[in-house]
C-alpha positions as a Markdown table, in Angstrom:
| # | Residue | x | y | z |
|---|---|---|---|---|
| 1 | Unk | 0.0 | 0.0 | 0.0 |
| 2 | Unk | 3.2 | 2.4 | 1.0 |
| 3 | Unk | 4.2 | 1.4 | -2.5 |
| 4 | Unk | 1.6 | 2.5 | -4.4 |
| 5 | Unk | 0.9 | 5.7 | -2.2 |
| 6 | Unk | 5.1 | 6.4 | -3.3 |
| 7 | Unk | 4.2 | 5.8 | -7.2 |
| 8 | Unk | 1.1 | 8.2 | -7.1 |
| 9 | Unk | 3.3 | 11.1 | -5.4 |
| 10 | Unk | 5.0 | 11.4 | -8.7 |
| 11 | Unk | 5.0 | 15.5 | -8.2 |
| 12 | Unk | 8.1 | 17.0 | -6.8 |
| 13 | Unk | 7.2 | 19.1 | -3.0 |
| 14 | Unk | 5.6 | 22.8 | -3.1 |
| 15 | Unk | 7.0 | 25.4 | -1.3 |
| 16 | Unk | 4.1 | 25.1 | 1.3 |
| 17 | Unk | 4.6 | 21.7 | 1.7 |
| 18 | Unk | 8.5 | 22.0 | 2.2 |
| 19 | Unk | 7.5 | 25.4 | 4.5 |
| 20 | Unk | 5.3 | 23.2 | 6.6 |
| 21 | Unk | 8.0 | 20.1 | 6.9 |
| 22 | Unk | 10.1 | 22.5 | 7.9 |
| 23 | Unk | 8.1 | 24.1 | 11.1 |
| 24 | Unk | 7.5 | 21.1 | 12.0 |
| 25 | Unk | 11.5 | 20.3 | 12.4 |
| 26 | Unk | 11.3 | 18.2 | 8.9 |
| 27 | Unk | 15.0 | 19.1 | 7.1 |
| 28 | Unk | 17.9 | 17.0 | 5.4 |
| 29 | Unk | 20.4 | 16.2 | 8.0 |
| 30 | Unk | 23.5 | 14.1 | 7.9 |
| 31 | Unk | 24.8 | 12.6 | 11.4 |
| 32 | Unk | 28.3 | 11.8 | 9.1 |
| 33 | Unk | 28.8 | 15.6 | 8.0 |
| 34 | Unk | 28.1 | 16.4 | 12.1 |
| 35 | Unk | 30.9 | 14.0 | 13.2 |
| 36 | Unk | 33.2 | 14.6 | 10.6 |
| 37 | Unk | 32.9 | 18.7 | 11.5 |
| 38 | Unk | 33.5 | 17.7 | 15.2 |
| 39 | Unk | 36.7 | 15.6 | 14.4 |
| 40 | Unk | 38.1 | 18.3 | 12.5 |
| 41 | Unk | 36.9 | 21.2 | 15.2 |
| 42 | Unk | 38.6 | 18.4 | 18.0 |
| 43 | Unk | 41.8 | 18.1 | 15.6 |
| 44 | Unk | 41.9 | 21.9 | 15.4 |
| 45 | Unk | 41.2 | 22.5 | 19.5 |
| 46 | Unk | 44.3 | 20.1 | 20.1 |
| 47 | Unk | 46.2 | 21.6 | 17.2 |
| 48 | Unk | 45.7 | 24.9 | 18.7 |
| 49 | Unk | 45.0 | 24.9 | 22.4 |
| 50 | Unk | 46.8 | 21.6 | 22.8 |
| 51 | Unk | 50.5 | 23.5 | 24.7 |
| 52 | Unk | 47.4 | 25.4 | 26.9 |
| 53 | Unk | 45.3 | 22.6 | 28.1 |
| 54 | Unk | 48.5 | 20.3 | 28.5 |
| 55 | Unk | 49.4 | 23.2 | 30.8 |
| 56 | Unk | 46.8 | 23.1 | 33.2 |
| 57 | Unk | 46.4 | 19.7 | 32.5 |
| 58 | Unk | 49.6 | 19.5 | 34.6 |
| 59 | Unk | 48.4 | 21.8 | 37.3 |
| 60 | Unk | 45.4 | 20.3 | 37.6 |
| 61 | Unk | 46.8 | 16.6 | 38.3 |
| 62 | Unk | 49.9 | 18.6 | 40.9 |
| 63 | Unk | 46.4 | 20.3 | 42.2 |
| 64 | Unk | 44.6 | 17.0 | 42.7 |
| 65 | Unk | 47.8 | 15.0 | 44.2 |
| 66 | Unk | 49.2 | 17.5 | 46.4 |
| 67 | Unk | 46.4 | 17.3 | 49.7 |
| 68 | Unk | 47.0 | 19.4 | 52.5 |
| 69 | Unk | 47.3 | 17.2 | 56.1 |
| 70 | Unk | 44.3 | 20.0 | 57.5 |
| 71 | Unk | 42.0 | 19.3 | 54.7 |
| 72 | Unk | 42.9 | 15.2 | 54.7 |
| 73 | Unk | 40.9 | 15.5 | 58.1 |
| 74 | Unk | 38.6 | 18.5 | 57.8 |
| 75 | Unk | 35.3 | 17.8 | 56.1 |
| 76 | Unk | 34.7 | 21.3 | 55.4 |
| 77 | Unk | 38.3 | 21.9 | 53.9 |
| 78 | Unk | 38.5 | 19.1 | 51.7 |
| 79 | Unk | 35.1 | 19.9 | 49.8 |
| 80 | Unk | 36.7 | 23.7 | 49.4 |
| 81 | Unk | 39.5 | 22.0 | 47.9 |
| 82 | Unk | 37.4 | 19.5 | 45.6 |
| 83 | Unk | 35.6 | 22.6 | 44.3 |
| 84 | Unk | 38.7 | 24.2 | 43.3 |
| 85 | Unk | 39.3 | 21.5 | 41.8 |
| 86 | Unk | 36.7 | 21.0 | 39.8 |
| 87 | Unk | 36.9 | 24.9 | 38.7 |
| 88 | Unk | 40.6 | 24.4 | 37.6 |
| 89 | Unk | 39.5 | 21.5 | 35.8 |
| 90 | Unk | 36.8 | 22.5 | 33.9 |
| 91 | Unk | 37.9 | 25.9 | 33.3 |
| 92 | Unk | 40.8 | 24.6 | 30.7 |
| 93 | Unk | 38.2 | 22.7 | 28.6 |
| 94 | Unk | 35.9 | 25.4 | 28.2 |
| 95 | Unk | 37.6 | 26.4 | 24.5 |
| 96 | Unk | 37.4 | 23.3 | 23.6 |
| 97 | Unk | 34.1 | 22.1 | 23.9 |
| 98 | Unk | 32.9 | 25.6 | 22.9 |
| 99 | Unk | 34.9 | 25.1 | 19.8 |
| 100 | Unk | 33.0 | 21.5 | 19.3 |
| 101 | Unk | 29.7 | 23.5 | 20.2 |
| 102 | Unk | 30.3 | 25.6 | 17.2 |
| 103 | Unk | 30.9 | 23.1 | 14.9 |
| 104 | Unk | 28.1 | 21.5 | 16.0 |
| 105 | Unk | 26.0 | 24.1 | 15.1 |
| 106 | Unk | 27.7 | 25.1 | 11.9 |
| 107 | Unk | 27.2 | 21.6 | 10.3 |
| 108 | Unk | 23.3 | 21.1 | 10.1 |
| 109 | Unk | 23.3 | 24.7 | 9.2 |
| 110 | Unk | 25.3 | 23.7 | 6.2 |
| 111 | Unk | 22.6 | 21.4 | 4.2 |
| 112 | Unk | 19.3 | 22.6 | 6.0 |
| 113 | Unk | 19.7 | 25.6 | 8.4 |
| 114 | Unk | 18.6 | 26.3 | 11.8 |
| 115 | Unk | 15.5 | 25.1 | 13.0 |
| 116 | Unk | 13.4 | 25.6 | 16.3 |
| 117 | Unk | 10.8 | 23.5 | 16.3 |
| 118 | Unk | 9.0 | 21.3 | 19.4 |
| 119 | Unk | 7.1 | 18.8 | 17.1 |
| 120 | Unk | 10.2 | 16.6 | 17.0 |
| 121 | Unk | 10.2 | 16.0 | 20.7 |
| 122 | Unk | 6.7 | 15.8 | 21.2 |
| 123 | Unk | 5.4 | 12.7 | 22.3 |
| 124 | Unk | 4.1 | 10.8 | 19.3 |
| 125 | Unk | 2.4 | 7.5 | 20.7 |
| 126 | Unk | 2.0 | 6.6 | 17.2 |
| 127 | Unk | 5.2 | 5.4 | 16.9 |
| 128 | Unk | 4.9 | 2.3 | 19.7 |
| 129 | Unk | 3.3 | 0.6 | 17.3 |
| 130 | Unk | 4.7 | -2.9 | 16.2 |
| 131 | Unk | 3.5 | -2.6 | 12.9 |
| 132 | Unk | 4.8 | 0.6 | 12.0 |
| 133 | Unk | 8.3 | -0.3 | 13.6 |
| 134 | Unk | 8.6 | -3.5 | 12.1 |
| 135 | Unk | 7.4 | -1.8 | 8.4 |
| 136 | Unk | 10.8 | 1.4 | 9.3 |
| 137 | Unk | 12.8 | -1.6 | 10.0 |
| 138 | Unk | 12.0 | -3.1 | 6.1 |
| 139 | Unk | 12.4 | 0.1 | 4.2 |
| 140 | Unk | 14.7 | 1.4 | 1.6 |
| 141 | Unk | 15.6 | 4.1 | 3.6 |
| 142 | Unk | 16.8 | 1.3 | 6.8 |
| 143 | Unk | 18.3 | -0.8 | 3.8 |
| 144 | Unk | 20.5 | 2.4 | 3.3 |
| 145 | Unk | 21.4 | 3.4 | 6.5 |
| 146 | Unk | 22.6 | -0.1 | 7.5 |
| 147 | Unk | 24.9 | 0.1 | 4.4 |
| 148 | Unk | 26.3 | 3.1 | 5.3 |
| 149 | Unk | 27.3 | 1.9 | 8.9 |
| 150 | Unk | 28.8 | -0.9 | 7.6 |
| 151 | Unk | 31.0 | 1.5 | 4.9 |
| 152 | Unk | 31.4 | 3.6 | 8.3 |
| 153 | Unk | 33.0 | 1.1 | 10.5 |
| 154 | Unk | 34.8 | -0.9 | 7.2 |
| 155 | Unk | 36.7 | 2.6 | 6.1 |
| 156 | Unk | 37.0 | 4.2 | 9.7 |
| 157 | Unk | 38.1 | 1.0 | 11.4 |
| 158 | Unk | 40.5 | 0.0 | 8.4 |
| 159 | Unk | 42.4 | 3.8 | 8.5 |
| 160 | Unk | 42.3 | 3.7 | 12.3 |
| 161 | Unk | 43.9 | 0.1 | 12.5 |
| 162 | Unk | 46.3 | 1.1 | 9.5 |
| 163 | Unk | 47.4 | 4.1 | 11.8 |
| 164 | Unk | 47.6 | 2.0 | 14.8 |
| 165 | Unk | 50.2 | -0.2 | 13.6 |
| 166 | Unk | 52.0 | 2.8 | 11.4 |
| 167 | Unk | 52.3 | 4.8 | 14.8 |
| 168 | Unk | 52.7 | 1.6 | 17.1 |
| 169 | Unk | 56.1 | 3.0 | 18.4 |
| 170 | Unk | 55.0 | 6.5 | 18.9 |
| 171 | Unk | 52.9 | 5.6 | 21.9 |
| 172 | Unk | 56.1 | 4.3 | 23.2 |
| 173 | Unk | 58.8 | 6.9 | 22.5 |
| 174 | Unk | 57.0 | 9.4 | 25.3 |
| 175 | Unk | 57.9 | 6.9 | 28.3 |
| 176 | Unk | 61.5 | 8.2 | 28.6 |
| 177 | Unk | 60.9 | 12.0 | 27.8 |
| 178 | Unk | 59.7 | 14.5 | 29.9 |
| 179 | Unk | 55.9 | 15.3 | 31.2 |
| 180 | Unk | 55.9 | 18.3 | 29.2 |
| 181 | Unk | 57.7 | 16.6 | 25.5 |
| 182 | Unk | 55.7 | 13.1 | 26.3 |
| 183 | Unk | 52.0 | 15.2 | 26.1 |
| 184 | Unk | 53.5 | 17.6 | 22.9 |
| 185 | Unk | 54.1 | 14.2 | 21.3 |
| 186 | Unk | 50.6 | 12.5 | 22.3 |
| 187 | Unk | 49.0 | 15.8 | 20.9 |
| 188 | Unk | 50.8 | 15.6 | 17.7 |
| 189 | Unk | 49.0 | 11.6 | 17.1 |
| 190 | Unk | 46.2 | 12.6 | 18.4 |
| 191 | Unk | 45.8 | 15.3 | 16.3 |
| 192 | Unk | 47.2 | 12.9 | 13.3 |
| 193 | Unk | 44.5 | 10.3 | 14.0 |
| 194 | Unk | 41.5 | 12.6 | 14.4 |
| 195 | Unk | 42.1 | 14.3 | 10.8 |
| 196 | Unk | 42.8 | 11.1 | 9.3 |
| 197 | Unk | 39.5 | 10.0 | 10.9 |
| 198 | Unk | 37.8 | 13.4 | 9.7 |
| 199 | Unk | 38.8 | 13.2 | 6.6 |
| 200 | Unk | 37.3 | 9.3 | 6.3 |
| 201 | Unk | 34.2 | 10.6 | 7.9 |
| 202 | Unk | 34.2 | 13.7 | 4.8 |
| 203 | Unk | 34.2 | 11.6 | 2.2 |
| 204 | Unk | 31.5 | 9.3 | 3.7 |
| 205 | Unk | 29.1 | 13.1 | 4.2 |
| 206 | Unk | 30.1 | 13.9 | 0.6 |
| 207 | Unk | 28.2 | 11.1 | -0.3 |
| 208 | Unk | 26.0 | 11.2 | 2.4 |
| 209 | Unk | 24.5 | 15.1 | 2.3 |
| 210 | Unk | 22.8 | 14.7 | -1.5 |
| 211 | Unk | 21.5 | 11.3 | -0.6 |
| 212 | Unk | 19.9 | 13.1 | 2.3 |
| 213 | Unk | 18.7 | 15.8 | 0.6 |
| 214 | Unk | 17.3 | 13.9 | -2.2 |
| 215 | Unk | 15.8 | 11.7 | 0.7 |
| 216 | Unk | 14.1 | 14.6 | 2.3 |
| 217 | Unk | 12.7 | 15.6 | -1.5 |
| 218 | Unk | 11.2 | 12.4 | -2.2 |
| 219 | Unk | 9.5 | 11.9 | 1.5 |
| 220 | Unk | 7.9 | 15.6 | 0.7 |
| 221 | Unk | 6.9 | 13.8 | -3.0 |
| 222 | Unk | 2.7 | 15.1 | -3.9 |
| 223 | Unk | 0.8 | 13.5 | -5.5 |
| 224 | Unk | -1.8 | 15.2 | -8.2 |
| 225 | Unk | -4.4 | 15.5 | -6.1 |
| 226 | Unk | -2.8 | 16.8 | -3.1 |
| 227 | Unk | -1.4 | 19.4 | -5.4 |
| 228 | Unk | -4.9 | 20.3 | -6.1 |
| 229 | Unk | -6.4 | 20.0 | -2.8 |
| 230 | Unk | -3.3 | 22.5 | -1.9 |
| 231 | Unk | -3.8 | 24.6 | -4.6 |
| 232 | Unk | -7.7 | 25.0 | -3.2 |
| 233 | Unk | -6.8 | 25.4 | 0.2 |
| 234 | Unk | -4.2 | 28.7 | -1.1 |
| 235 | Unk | -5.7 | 29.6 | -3.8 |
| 236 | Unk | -9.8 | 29.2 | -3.4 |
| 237 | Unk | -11.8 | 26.5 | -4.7 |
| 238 | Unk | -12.5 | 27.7 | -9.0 |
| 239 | Unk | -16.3 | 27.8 | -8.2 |
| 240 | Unk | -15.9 | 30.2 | -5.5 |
| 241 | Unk | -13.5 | 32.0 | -6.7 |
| 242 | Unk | -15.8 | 32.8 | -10.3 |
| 243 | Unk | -19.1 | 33.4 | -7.8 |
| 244 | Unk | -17.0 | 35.9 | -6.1 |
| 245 | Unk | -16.0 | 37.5 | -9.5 |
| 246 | Unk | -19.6 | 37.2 | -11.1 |
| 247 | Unk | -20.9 | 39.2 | -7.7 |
| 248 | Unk | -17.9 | 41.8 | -8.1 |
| 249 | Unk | -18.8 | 42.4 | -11.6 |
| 250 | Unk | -22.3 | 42.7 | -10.6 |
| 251 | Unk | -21.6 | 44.9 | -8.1 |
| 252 | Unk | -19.2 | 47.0 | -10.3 |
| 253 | Unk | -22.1 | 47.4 | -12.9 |
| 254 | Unk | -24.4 | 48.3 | -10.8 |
| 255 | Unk | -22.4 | 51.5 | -9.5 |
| 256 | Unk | -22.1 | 52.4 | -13.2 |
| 257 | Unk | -25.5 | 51.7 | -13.9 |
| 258 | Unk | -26.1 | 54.1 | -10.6 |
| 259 | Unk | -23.9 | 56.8 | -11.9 |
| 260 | Unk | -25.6 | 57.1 | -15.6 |
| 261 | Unk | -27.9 | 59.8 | -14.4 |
| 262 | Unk | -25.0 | 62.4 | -13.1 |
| 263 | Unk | -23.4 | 62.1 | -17.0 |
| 264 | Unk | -23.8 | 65.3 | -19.3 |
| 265 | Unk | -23.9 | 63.2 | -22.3 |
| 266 | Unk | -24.0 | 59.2 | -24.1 |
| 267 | Unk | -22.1 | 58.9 | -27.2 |
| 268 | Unk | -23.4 | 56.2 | -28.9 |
| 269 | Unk | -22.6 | 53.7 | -31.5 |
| 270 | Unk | -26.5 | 53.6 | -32.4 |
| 271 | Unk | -26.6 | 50.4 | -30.9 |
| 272 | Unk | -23.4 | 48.2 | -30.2 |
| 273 | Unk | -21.4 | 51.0 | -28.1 |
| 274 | Unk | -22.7 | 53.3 | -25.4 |
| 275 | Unk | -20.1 | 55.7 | -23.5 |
| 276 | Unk | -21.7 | 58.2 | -20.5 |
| 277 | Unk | -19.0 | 61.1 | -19.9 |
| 278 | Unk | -19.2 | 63.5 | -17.2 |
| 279 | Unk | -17.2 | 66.6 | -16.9 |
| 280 | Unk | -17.0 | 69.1 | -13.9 |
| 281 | Unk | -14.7 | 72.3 | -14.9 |
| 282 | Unk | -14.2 | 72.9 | -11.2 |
| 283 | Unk | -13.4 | 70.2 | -9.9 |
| 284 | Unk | -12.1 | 67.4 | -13.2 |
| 285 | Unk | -9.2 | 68.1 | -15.3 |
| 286 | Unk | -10.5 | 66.4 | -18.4 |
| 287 | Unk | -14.1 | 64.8 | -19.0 |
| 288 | Unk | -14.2 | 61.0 | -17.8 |
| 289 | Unk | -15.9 | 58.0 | -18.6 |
| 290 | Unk | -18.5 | 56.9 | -15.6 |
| 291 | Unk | -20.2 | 54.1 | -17.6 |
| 292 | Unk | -19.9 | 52.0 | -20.6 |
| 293 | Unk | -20.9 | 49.0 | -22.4 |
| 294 | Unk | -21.9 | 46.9 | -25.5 |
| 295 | Unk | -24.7 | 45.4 | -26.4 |
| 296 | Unk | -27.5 | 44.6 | -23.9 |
| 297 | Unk | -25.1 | 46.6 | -21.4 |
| 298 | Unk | -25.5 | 49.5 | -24.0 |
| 299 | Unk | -29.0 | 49.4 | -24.4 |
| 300 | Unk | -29.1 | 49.8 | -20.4 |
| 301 | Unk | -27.0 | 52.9 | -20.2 |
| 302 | Unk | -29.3 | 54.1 | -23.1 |
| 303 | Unk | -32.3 | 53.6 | -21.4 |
| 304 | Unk | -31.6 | 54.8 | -18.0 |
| 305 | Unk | -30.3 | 57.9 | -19.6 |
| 306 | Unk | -33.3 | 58.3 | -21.8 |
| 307 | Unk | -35.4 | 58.5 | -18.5 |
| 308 | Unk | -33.2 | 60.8 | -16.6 |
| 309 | Unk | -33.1 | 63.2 | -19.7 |
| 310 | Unk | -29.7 | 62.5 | -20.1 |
| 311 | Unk | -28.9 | 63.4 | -24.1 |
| 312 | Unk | -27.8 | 60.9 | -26.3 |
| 313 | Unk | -25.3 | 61.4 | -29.3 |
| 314 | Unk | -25.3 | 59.2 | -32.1 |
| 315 | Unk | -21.4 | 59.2 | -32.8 |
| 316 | Unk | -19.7 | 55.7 | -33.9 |
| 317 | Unk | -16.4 | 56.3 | -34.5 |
| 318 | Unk | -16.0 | 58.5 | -31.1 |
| 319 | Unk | -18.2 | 55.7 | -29.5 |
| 320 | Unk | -16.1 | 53.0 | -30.0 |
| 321 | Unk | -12.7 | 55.2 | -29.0 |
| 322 | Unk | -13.8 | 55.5 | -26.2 |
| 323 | Unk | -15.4 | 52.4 | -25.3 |
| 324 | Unk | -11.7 | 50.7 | -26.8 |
| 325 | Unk | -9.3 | 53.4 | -25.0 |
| 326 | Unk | -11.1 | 55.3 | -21.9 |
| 327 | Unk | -11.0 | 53.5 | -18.9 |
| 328 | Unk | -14.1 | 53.3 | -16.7 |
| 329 | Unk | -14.1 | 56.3 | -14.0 |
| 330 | Unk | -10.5 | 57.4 | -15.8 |
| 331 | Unk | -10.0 | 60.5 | -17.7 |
| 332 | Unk | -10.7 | 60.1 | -21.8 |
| 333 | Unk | -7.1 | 60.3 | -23.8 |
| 334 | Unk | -6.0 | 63.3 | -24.7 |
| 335 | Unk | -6.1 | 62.1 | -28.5 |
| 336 | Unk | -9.9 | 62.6 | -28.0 |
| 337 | Unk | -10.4 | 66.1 | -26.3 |
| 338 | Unk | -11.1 | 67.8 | -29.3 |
| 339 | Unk | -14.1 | 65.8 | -30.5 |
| 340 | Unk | -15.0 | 65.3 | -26.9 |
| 341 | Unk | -14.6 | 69.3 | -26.8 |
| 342 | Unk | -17.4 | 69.5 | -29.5 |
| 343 | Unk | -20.0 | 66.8 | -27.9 |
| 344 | Unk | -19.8 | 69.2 | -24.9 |
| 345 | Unk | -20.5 | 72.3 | -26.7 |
| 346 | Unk | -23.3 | 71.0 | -28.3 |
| 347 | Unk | -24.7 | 69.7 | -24.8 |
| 348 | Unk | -24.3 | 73.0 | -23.4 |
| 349 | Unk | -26.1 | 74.4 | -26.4 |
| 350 | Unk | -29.0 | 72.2 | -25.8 |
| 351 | Unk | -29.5 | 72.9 | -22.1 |
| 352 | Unk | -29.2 | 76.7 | -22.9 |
| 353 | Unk | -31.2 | 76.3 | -26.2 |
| 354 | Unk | -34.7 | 78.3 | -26.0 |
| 355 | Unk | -38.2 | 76.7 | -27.6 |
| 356 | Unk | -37.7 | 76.2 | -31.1 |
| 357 | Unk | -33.7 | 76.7 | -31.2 |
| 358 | Unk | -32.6 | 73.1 | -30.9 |
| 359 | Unk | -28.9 | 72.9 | -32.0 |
| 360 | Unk | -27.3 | 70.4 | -34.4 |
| 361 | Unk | -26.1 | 67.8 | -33.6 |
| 362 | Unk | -22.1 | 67.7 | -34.6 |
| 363 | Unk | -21.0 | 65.2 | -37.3 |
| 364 | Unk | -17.6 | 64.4 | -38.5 |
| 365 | Unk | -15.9 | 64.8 | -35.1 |
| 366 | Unk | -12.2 | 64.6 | -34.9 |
| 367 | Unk | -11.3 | 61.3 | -34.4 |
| 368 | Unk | -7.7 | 59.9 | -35.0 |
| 369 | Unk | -8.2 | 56.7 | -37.2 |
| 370 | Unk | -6.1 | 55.0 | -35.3 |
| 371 | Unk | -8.2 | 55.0 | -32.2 |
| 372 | Unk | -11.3 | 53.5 | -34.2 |
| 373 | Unk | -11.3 | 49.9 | -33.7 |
| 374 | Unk | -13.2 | 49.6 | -36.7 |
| 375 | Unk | -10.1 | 50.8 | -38.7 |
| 376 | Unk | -8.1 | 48.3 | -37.5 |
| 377 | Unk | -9.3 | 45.8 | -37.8 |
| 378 | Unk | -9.8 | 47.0 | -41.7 |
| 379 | Unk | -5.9 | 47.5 | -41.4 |
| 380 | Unk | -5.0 | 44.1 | -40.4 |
């Protein structure tokens, strides 16, 4: 059933999905690039502090063998001394381990960066079960992990033994020198054995870090509908989403249907186009469009202007301009101010016009043939 459920997720992760895995603690790690990074941060700590530590290495053992006769039989004195001496010895190893603190740190941040998260240590009673062990224990991913312990211990034991009997007589030559030569020299193999072991344990993470990563990838794996069901839970479901639209259109064409009886004038097409313009000298730089439509949206704007007394121009090629190029509650281009201009004049003629002095209506406005949709489509 696992099996099948892997074939399905053919889809590689979504930046959700890997966003979630990650909150909850879910990111490529490799234990082998951690150890190796600890080896080299202990190779470097002897390397470097090795002549320090050996130091109060030294006082700390004097310290520890050299008891006072007062605090051999005072209670209270000989606790004062064992806290000193606990001080003085963890005081040297402080560089150290904050040395191997920092390369702790420094290697998960290399593949998959910092993360707090308390999921992974939450209880999970899920995990007692038998079954679900049993099924981790048979995996591909188990299968993998055993082989790499087995190439672990192989390479690492096999350098470490070779180095063992290289340097047998090294851990000899120190018995006749000095305190102070004898732990030089024991910092020098150390030192030797732990890069030769970091440098094992680097070529193991060189091969480990991509198979984790590509691990982590193909546990995060979607299938097509989870993609979907994701994409609806972001996104909206489609259905909604066009309801929503339909309702906002609605609503839209409604304020424009509400503000065809505030326009001086609808330029009209007769009967495909309608364009209502308003223009307020005081308070509008140019004349705007505050409705338009085609069609049974045009036949609308006609008749709610007819029965607000709202004139209506019969002008096709400035209809269609401005239907094409004037956006809705925008100023009209400035190609179109001229013939605009004119439609204006005559509406202020008509409101001013007396009984029997009805104006003419203008014909052959100015229109730039290039803002006519009719013209080109005739040019293409």
């Amino acid at each position: 059933m696992a099996e099948e459920q892997d074939l399905e997720r053919e889809l590689p992760a979504s930046q959700k999905r890997l966003d979630d895995a990650r909150e909850r603690g879910q990111t490529p790690r490799s234990r082998e690039l951690t150890t190796a990074a600890l080896l080299l941060a202990g190779a470097a700590g002897v390397a470097v502090l090795g002549p320090h530590v050996t130091q109060q290495a030294m006082e700390f053992l004097r310290g520890g063998l050299n008891v006072s006769r007062a605090a051999a039989f005072d209670p209270a004195l000989a606790m004062e001394a064992a806290g000193r001496l606990v001080v003085g010895g963890i005081i040297p190893a402080l560089p150290f381990l904050g040395l191997l603190f920092i390369a702790a740190l420094a290697a998960p941040l290399a593949i998959g960066g910092w993360v707090f998260s308390a999921e992974p240590v939450t209880p999970d009673f899920s995990r007692l079960n038998p079954l679900r062990g049993l099924s981790n224990l048979i995996s591909v991913q188990s299968a993998a992990e055993l082989g790499k312990a087995i190439l672990k211990v192989v390479l690492i034991g096999g350098v470490v033994g070779s180095l063992i009997w290289r340097d047998q007589t090294a851990f000899i030559m120190p018995l006749g020198q000095d305190s102070a030569t004898a732990m030089a020299w024991v910092g020098q193999v150390i030192t030797r054995e732990f890069l030769w072991m970091a440098a094992v344990l680097l070529v193991i993470a060189a091969a480990d870090v991509p198979l984790q990563i590509w691990q982590h990838g193909r546990g995060l794996r979607m299938s097509r509908d989870e993609v979907k069901r994701e994409s609806k839970e972001s996104e909206g479901d489609p259905q909604i989403k066009g309801k929503i639209r339909q309702r906002q259109r609605e609503a839209a064409r409604r304020r424009m249907m509400a503000a065809v009886p505030t326009a001086d004038v609808v330029v009209t097409n007769p009967t495909h186009y309608a364009v209502a313009l308003s223009y307020q000298g005081d308070r509008m730089r140019a004349p705007k469009v505050v409705a338009k439509g085609t069609d049974e949206v045009a036949a609308r704007i006609r008749e709610i202007a007819g029965e607000n007394g709202v004139p209506l121009l019969e002008a096709p090629p400035l209809a269609r301009a401005l239907y094409k190029h004037a956006e809705l509650e925008a100023e009209i281009p400035a190609a179109l101010y001229n013939a605009v201009a004119l439609v204006l004049a005559w509406v202020f003629q008509l409101r001013h016009a007396g009984a029997g002095q009805m104006p003419v209506a203008p014909v052959a406005l100015p229109v730039p043939p290039e803002l006519d949709p009719l013209n080109e489509g005739a040019a293409a």
